[in-house]
C-alpha positions in Angstrom: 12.6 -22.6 -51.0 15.2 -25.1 -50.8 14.9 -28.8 -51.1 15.9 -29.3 -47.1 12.3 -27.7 -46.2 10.4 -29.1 -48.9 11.0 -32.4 -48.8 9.9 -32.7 -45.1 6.1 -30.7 -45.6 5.9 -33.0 -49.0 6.4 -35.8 -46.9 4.5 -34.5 -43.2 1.5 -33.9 -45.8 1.2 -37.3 -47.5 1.4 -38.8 -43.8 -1.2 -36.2 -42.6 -3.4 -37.7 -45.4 -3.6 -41.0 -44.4 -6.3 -41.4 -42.7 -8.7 -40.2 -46.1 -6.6 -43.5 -47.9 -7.9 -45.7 -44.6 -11.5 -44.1 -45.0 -11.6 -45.0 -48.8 -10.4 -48.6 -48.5 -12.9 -49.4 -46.1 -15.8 -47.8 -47.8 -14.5 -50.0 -50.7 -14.7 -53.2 -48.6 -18.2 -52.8 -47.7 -19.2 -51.3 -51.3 -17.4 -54.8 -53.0 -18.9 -57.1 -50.5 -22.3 -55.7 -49.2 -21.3 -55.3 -45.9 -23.3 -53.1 -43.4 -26.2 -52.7 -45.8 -28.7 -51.1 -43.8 -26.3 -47.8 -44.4 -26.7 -48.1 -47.9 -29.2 -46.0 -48.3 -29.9 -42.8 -50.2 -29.0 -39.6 -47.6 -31.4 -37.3 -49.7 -34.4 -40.4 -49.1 -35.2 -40.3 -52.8 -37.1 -37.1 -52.6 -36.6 -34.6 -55.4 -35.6 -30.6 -56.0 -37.7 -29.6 -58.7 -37.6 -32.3 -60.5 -34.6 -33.9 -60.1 -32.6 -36.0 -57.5 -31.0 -33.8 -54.1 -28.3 -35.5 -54.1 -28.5 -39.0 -55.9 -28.8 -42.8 -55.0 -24.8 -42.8 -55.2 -24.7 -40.8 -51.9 -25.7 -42.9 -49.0 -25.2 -42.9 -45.0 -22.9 -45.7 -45.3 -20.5 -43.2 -47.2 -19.6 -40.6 -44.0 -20.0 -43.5 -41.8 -17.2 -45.9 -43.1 -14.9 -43.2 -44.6 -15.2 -41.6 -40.8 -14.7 -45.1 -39.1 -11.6 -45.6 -41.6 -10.1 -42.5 -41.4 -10.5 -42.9 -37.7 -8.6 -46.3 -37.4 -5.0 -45.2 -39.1 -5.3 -41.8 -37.2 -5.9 -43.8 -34.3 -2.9 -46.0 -35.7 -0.3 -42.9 -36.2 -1.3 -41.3 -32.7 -0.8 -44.8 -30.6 1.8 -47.0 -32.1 3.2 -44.6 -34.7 4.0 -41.6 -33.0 6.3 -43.2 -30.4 8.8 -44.5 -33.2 11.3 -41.4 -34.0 11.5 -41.9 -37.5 8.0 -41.6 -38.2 7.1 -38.8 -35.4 10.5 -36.5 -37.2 7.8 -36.2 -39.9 4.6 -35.2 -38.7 3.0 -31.4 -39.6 2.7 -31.5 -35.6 2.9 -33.0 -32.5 0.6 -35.8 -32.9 0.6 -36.9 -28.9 -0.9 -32.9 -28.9 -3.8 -33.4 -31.1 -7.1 -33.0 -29.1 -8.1 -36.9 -29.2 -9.2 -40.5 -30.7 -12.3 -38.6 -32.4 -10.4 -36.2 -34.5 -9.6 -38.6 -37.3 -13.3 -39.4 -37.3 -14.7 -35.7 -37.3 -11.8 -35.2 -40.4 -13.5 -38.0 -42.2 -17.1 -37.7 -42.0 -16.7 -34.3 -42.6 -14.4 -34.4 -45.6 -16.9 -37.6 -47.2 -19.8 -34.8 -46.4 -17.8 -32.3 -48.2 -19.0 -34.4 -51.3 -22.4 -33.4 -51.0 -22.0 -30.1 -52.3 -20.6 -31.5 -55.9 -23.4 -33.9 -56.1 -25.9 -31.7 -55.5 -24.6 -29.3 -58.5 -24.4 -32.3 -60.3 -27.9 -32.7 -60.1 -29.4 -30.0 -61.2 -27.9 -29.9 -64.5 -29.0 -33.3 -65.2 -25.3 -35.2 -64.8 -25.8 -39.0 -63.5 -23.6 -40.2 -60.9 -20.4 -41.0 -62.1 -21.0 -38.7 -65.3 -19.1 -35.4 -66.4 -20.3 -32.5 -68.1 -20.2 -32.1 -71.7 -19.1 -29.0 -71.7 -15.2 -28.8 -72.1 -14.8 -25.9 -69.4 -17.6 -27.6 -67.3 -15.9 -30.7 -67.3 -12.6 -29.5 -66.1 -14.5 -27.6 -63.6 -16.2 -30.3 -62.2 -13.3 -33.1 -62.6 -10.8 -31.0 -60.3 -14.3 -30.5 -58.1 -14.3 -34.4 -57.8 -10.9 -34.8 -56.9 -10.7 -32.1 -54.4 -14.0 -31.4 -52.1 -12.9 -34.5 -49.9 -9.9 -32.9 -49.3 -11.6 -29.3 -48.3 -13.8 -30.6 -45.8 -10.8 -32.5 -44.2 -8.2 -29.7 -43.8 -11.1 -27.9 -42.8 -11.2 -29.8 -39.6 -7.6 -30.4 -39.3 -6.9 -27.0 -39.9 -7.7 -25.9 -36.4 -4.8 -28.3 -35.0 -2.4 -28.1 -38.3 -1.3 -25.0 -39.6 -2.8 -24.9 -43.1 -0.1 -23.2 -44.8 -0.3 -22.2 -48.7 2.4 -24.6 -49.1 0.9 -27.4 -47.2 -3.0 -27.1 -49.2 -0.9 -26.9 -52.4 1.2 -29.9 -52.1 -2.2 -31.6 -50.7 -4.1 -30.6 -53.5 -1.1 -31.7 -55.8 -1.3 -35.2 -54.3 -4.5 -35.9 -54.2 -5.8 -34.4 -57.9 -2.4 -37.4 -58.9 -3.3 -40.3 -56.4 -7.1 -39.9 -56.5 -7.9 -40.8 -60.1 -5.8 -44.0 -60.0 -7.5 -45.2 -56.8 -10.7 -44.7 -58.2 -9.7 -46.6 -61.2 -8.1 -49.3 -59.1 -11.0 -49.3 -57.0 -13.1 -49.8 -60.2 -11.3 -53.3 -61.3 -11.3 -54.5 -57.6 -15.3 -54.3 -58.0 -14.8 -51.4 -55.1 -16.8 -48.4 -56.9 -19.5 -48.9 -59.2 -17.7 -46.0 -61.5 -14.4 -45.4 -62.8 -14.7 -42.1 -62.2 
């Protein structure tokens, strides 16, 4: 593969990803300053599988909401006032004026913050605390690529029906986002954004 048709799919991927870097800087902004509090509730209600927490008091409705609403507004961004500049339009996957409409940013979104759920619930049930790892070397590995990556599945599995998910393309996203996603959960740490580091 030759640098000429890399360089464009590294770069058509990392734009194709914006909207999850939208949906996490306004799920910050509400997390730092208390904003729209009546989503901040636990989605699993408190209750308990034997014994232990479904999914955890860290995982609330304000979570899919805001990272949906987020993702939403810089998808809505790159389809309206983005896509008619040629510069940025030469590097899109796709067409972007042929996506299917305003709500597919959302759907990718909510359903990539959902894709969360899974991991927590795991989490769970052998007694880690939000935020926590395992203390098991292999475990720990396990579940830190886990953390970085099940936002990611559950968005390219919604924009995989309008983007060709091509090896390449899942690779380089995974790439990116195992790299980016640490330091913006760190960064989002010292800005009072998460309650974790991790």
């Amino acid at each position: 593969m030759t640098t000429a048709h890399l360089v464009p799919e590294i770069l058509g991927s990392a734009y194709l990803l914006l909207p999850l870097l939208g949906g996490a800087v306004l799920h910050g902004l509400c997390m730092k300053y208390g904003w729209l509090g009546i989503l901040a509730r636990p989605m699993d209600g408190g209750r308990l599988y034997r014994g232990r927490p479904i999914f955890g008091q860290s995982k609330t409705f304000r979570g899919p909401v805001l990272v949906a609403v987020g993702a939403e507004a810089v998808f809505a961004l790159q389809c309206q006032l983005l896509h008619p500049l040629e510069g940025l339009a030469s590097i899109e996957l796709v067409d972007y004026a042929q996506l299917p409409g305003w709500w597919l940013g959302l759907l990718a979104g909510g359903v990539g913050e959902l894709a969360e759920l899974p991991n927590s619930f795991v989490k769970r049930r052998l007694g880690i605390e939000p935020g926590g790892t395992a203390r098991a070397p292999i475990a720990a590995g396990v579940f830190y690529l886990w953390d970085q990556l099940d936002v990611l599945i559950g968005f390219w599995l919604v924009m995989a029906l309008w983007v060709p998910a091509t090896p390449l393309r899942i690779g380089i996203s995974a790439a990116m986002v195992t790299l980016v996603h640490p330091l913006l959960t760190v960064v989002g740490y010292l800005l009072g954004m998460r309650p974790t580091a991790r």
